[in-house]
C-alpha positions in Angstrom: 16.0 6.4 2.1 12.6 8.6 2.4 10.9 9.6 -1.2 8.0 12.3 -0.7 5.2 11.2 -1.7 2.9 14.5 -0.6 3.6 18.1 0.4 0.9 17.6 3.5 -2.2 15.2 4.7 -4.7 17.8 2.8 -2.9 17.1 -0.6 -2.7 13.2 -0.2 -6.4 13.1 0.3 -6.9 15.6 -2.4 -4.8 13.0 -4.6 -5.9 9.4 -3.2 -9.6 8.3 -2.3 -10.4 7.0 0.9 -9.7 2.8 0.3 -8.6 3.3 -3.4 -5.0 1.3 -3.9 -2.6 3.5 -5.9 0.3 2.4 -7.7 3.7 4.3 -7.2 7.3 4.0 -8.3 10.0 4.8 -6.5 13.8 4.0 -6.4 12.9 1.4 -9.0 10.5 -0.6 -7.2 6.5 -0.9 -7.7 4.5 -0.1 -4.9 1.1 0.1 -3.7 -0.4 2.8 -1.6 -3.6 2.9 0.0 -4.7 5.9 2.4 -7.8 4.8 4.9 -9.1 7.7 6.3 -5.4 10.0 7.9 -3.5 6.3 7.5 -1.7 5.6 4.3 -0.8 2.3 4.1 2.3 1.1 1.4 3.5 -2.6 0.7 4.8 -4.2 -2.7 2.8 -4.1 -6.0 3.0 -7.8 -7.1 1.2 -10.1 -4.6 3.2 -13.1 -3.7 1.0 -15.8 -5.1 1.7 -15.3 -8.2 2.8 -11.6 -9.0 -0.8 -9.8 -10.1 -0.6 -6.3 -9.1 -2.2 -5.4 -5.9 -3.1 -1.9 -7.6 -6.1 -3.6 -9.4 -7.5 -5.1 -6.5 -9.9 -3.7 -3.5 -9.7 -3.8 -0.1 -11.6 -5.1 2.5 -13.3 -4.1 6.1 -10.5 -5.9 7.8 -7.7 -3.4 6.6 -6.2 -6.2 3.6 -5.7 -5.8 0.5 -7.6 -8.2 -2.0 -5.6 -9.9 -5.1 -7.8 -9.3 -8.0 -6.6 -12.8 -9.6 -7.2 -15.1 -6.8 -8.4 -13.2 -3.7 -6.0 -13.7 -1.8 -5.9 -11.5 0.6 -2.7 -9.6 2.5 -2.9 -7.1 5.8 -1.6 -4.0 4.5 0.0 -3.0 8.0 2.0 -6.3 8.7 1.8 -7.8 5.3 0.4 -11.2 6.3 -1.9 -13.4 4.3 -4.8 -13.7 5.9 -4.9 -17.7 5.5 -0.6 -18.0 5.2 -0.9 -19.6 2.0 2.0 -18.1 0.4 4.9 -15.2 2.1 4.1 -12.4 3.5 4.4 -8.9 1.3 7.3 -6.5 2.0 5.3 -3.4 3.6 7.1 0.1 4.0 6.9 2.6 6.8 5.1 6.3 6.0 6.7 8.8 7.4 4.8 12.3 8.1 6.8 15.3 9.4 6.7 18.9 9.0 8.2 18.7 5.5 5.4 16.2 4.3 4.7 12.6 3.7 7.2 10.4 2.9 7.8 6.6 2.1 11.1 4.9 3.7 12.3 2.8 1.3 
């Protein structure tokens, strides 16, 4: 199932800063967004440690997302933790056609 998220690429970076996670709800779930530079990046909210949302935290040079509890830290492409300490976070495809930006849920 595809949700928009934005009309075009000029309205999601009028709407999200460069390497600024966003939280988003869609279809009942809690997601996080983050757009680095034309790429916008989306994977579950609650990190798998232990369930902190990802939305608070920062991310890093590396393209990962940084828990703000324990610093764990996940690649927002495949979802991996960087050191495999705990699973992997569920990531969802963007999809960007000529009716927008949309996340496949």
């Amino acid at each position: 199932m595809k949700v928009k998220l934005f009309e075009s690429q000029a309205k999601a970076k009028e709407v999200l800063n460069d390497n600024e996670p966003r939280l988003v709800r869609a279809e009942g779930k809690e997601i996080c967004i983050v757009r680095k530079g034309e790429r916008i990046f989306a994977f579950q909210d609650a990190c798998a440690h232990m369930g902190e949302n990802l939305h608070k935290g920062k991310t890093n040079y590396l393209n990962e997302i940084v828990c703000p509890l324990h610093t764990y830290r996940f690649n927002m492409k495949t979802g991996e933790e960087a050191e495999q300490r705990c699973k992997s976070l569920k990531v969802y495809d963007i999809i960007t056609d000529s009716e927008g930006i949309h996340l496949e849920i």
